[in-house]
N, CA, C and O atoms as a DFTB+ gen file, in Angstrom:
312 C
 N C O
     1  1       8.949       8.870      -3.889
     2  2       7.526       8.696      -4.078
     3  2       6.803       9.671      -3.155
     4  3       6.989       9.589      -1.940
     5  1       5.911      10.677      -3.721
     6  2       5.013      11.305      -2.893
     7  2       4.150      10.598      -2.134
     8  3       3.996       9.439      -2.520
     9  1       3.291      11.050      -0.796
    10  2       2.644      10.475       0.164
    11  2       1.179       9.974      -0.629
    12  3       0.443       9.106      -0.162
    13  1       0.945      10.639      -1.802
    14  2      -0.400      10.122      -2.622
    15  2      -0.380       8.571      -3.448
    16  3      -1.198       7.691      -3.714
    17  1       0.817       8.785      -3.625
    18  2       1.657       7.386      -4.451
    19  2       1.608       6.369      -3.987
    20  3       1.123       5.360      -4.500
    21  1       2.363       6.528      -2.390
    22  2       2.437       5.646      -1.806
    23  2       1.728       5.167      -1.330
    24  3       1.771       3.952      -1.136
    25  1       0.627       6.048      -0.884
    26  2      -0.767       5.304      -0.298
    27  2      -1.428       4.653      -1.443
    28  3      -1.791       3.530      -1.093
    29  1      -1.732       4.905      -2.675
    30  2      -2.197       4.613      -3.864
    31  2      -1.552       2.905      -3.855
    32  3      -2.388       2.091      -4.246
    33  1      -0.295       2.359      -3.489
    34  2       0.352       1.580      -4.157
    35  2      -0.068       0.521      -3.509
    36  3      -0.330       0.574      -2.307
    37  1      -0.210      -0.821      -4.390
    38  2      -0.905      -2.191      -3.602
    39  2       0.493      -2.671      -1.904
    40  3       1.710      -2.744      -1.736
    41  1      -0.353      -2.793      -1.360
    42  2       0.481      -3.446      -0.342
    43  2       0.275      -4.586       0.039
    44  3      -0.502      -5.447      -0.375
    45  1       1.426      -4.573       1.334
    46  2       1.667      -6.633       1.335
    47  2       1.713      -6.821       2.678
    48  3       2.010      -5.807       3.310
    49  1       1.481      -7.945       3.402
    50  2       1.922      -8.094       4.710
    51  2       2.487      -9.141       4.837
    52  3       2.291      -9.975       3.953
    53  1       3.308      -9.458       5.868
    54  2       4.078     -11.181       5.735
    55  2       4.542     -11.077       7.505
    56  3       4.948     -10.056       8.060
    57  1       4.392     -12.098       7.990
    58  2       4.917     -12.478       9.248
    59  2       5.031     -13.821       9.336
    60  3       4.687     -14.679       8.524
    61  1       5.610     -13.943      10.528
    62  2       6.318     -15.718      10.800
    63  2       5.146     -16.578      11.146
    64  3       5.049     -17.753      10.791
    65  1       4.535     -16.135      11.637
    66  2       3.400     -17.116      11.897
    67  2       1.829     -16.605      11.506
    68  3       1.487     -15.514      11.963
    69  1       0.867     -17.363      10.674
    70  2       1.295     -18.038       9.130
    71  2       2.523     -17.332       8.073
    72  3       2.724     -16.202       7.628
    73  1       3.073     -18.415       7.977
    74  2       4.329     -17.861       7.042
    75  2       3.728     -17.676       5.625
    76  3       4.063     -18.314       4.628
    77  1       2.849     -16.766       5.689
    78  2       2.033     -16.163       4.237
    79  2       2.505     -15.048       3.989
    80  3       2.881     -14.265       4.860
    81  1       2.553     -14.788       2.484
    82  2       2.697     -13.298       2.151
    83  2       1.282     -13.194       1.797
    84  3       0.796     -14.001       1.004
    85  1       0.489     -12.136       2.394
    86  2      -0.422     -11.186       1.630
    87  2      -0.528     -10.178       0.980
    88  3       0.056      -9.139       1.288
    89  1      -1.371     -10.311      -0.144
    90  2      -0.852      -9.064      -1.230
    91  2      -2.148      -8.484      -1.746
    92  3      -2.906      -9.086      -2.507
    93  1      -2.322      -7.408      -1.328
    94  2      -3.596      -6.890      -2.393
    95  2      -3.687      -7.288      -3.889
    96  3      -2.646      -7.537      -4.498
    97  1      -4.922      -7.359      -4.518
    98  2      -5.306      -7.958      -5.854
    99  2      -4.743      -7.297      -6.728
   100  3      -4.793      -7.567      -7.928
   101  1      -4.076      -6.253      -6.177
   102  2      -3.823      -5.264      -7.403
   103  2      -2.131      -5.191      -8.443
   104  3      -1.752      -4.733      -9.521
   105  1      -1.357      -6.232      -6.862
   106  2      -0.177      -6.631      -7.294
   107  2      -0.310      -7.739      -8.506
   108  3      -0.904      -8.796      -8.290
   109  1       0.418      -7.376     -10.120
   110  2       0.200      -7.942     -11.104
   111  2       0.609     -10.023     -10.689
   112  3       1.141     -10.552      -9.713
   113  1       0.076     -10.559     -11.877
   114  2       0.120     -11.871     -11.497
   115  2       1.442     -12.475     -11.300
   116  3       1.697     -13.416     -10.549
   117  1       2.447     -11.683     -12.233
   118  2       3.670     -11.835     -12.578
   119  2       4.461     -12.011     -11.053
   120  3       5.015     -13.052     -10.699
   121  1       4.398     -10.985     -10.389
   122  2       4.931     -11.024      -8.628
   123  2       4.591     -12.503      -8.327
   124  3       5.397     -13.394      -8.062
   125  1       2.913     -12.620      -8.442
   126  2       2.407     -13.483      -7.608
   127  2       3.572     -14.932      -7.977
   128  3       4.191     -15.587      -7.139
   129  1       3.579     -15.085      -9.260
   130  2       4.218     -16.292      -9.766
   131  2       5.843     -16.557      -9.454
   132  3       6.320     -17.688      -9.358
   133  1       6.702     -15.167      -9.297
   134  2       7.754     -15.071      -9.128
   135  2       8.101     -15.356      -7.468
   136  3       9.084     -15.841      -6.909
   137  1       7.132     -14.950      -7.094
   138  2       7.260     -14.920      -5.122
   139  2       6.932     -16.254      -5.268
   140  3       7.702     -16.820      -4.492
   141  1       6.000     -17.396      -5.992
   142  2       5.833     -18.678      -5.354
   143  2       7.141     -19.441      -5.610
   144  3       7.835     -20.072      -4.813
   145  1       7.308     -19.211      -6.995
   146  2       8.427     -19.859      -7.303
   147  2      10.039     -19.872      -6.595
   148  3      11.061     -20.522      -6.812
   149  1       9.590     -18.625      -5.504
   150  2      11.078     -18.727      -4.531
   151  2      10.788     -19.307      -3.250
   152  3      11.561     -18.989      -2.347
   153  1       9.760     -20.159      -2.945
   154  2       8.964     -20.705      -2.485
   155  2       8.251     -20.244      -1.279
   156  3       8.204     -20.789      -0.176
   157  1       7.583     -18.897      -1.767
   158  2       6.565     -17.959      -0.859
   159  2       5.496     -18.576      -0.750
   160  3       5.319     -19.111      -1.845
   161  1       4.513     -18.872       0.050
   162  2       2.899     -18.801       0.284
   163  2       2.616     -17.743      -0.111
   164  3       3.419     -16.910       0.309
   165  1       1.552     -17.161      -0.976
   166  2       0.935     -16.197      -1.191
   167  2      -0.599     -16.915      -0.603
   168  3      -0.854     -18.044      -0.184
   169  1      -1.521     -15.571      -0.815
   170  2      -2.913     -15.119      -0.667
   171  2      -3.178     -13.991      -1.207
   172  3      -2.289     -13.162      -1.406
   173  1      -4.489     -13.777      -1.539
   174  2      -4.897     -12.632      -2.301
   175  2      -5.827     -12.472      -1.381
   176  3      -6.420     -13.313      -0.705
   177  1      -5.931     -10.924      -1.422
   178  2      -6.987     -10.034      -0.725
   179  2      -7.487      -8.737      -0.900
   180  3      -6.708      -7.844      -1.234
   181  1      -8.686      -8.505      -0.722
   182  2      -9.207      -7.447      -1.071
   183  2      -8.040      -6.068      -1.171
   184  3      -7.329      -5.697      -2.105
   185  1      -8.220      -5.526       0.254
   186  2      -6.929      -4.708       0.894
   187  2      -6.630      -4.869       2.201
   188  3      -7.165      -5.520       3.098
   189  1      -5.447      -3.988       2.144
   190  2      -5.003      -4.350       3.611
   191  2      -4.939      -2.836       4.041
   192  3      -4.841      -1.978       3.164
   193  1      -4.996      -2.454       5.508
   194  2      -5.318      -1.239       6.071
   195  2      -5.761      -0.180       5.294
   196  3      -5.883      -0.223       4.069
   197  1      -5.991       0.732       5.977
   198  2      -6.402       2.224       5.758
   199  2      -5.524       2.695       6.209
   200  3      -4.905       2.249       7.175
   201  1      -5.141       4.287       5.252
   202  2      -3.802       5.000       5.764
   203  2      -4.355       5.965       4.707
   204  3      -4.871       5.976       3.589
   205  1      -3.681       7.307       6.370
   206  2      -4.032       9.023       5.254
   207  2      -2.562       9.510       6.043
   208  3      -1.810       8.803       6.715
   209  1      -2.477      10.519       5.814
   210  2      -0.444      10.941       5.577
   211  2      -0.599      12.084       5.210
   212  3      -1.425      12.346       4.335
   213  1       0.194      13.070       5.821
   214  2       0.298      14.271       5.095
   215  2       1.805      14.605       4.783
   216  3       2.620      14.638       5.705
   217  1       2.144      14.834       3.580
   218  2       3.585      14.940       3.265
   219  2       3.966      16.261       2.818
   220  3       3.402      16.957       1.974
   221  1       5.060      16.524       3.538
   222  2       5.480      18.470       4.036
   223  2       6.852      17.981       2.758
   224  3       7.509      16.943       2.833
   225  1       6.966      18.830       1.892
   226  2       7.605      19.458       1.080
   227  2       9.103      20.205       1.765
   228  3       9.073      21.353       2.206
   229  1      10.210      19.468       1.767
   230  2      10.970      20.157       2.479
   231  2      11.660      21.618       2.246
   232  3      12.253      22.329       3.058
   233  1      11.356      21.842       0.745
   234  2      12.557      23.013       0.443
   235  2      11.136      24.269       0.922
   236  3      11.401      25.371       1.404
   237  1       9.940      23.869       0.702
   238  2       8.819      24.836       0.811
   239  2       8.018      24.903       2.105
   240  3       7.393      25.903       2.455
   241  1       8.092      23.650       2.856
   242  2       7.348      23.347       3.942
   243  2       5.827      23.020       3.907
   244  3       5.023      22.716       4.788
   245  1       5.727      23.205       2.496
   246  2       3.975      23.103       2.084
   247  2       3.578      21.593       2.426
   248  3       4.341      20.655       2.193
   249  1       2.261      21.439       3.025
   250  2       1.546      20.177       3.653
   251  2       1.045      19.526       2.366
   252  3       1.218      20.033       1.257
   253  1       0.576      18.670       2.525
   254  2       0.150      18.196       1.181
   255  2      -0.833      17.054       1.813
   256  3      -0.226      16.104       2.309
   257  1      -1.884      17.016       1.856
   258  2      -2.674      15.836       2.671
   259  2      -3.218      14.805       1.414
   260  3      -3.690      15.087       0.312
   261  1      -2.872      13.147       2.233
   262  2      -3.126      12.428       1.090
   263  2      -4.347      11.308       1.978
   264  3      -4.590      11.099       3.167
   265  1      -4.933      10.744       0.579
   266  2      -6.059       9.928       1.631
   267  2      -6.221       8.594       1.167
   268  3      -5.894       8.458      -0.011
   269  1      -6.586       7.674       1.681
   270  2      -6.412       6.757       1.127
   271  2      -7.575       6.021      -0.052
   272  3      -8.315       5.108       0.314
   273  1      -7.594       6.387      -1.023
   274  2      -9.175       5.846      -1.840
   275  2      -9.300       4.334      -1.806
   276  3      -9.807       3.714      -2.740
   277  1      -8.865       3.801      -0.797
   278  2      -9.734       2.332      -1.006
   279  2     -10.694       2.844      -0.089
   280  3     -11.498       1.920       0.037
   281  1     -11.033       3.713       0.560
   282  2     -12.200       3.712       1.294
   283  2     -13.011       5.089       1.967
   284  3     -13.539       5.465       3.013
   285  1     -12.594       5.709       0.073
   286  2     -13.084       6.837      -0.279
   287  2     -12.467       8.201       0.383
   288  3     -13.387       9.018       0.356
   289  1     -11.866       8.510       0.685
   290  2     -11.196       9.056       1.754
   291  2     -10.980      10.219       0.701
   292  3     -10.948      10.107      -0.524
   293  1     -10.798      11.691       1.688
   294  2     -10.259      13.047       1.108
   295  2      -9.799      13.458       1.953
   296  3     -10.209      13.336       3.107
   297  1      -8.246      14.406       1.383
   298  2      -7.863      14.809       2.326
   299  2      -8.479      16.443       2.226
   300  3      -8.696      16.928       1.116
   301  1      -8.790      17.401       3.764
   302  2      -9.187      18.746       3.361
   303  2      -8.209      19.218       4.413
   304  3      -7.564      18.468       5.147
   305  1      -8.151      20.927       4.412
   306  2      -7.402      21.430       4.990
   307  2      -8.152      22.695       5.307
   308  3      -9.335      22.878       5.018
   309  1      -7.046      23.907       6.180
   310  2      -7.610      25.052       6.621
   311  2      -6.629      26.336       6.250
   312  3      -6.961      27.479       6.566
């Protein structure tokens, strides 16, 4: 997955104390139903962090700056 992808992709957070999974709205309902049924806590939420990344191309070394659009973000360069 390129660094645009990945920032693009809904994310989740989960720790031991509240033993909740959080999941951005964007993860389909289907997860939501499959994670309760293995007996997860879920919550829904807007989003979770902000994140920009720049991902270097190894065979070329080329930068590639990615940004995160939940909160409009561009990446520019020089």
């Amino acid at each position: 997955m390129g660094a645009q992808a990945a920032i693009n992709a809904p994310r989740f957070h989960q720790q031991w104390l509240p033993d909740i999974v959080l999941m951005e709205k964007d993860f389909p309902a289907s997860l939501e139903t499959a994670l309760n049924a293995e007996g997860y806590q879920t919550r829904r939420r807007g989003h979770i962090g902000l994140v920009n990344a720049i991902g270097v191309d190894a065979k070329t070394g080329e930068r590639l700056g990615a940004a995160d659009p939940r909160d409009h973000g561009a990446a520019v360069g020089y």
